[in-house]
C-alpha positions, 0 to 999 in steps of 0.5 A, spaced: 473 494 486 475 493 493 474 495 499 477 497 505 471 493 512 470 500 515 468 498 521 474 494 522 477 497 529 482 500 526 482 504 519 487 510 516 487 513 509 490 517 506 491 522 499 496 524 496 498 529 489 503 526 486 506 530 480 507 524 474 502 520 471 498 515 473 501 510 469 508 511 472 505 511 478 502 505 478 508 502 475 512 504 482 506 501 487 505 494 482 513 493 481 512 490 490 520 486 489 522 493 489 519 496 494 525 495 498 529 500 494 525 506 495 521 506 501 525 504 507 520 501 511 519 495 507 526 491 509 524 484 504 520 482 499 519 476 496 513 475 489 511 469 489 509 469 481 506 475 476 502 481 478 496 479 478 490 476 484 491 471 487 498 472 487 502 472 493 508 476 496 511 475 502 515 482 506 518 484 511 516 492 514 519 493 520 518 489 525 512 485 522 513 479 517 507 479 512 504 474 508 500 477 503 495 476 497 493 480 491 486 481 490 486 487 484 490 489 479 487 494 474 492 498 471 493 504 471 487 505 476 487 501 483 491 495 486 489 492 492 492 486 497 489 483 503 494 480 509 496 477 516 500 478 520 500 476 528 493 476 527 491 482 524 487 481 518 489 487 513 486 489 507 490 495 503 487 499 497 491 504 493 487 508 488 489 513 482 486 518 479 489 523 473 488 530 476 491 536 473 497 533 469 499 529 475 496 524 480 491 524 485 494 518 490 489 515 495 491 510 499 486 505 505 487 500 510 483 495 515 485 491 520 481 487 524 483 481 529 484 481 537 491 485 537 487 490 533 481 489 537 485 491 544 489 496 541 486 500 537 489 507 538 496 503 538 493 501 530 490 506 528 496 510 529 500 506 526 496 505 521 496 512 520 503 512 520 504 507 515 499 510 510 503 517 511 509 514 510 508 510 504 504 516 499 510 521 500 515 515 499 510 514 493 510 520 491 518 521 491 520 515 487 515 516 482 517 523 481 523 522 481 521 516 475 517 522 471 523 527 471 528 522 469 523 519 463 
């Protein structure tokens, strides 16, 4: 299980009901070279091997280039990676949970580095954002991944 450094200058979470399971759900996070096709934040992805730790997969979301390693994959239950960008060290988990004939979907990230640092309202906000953005994406596409099953 991996965690977030929650004393990183900046940090955001967030959760999310999703109505499929968590296996679909789980399915739509872990498939990361389709990310572009349904959250439109993330411009490019190249997967540099299997889904599993200690792959890396480097991606573009808006105007950030990222390179980041994946350091949990546990089926259907958390993924989890870490990343740089412009010197920020992210670290990012998203955790599922049955609820309800659905999924409870939880997502957290850090970010620690000097521009983390110095701007630190400017990145939780946008880390925010991120989170918020990308749970309701999630959860469209897994929906709509349900009702189509």
């Amino acid at each position: 299980m991996m965690e977030i450094n929650r004393n990183a200058p900046a940090t955001a979470d967030g959760e999310l009901r999703i109505d499929a399971d968590p296996e679909t759900v789980f399915d739509v996070i872990s498939g990361i070279d389709r990310w572009p096709s349904w959250n439109p934040d993330v411009k490019s992805v190249r997967v540099e091997g299997p889904v599993q730790p200690g792959t890396v997969f480097r991606w573009k979301a808006g105007p950030s280039s990222l390179t980041s390693t994946l350091r949990v994959v546990e089926p259907p239950w958390e993924i989890a990676w870490t990343g740089t960008t412009m010197g920020i060290k992210a670290v990012h988990v998203f955790r599922f949970q049955a609820s309800d004939g659905g999924t409870l979907a939880r997502s957290e990230e850090s970010w620690e580095g000097l521009i983390a640092r110095l701007l630190k309202g400017y990145s939780r906000r946008t880390l925010d954002k991120g989170i918020r953005g990308v749970l309701a994406h999630l959860k469209t596409e897994a929906e709509r991944r349900a009702a189509t099953a």
